[in-house]
Residue, then its C-alpha position, 0 to 999 in steps of 0.5 A: x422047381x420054381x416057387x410062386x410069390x403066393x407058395x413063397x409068402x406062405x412059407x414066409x408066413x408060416x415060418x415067422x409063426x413057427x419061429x415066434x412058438x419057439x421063441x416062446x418056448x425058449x422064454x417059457x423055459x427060461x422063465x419058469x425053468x427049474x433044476x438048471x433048465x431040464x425040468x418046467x415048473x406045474x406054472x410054466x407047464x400051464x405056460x407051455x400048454x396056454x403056448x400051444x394053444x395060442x399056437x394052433x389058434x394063431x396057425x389057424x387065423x394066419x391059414x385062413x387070411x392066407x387062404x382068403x388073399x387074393x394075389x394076381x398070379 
């Protein structure tokens, strides 16, 4: 099964997105994290949820510019 160069990018794109997330929850848990790291403080839970957040909101503009470039296949 061959990729498309457009398929490619996508998965290029989307991979980055999904990498930076979980250097995010990597910093998030460090930072804020309690009891040796298994446990997040209420500030760092409010981190993670402003992370997600700001994931699904990322996700959804990198979908939306991806979608609306136009590649000459």
């Amino acid at each position: 099964m061959e990729l498309d160069e457009e398929t490619v990018r996508q998965i290029l794109v989307a991979g980055l997105a999904v990498a930076a997330f979980v250097a995010g929850l990597f910093f998030v848990g460090q930072t804020y994290g309690t009891n040796g790291g298994s446990t997040v403080s209420a500030t760092g839970g409010v981190a993670l949820v402003g992370l997600l957040g700001g994931f699904i909101v990322v996700m959804a503009l990198v979908g939306l510019w991806l979608e609306r470039q136009e590649f000459d296949s």
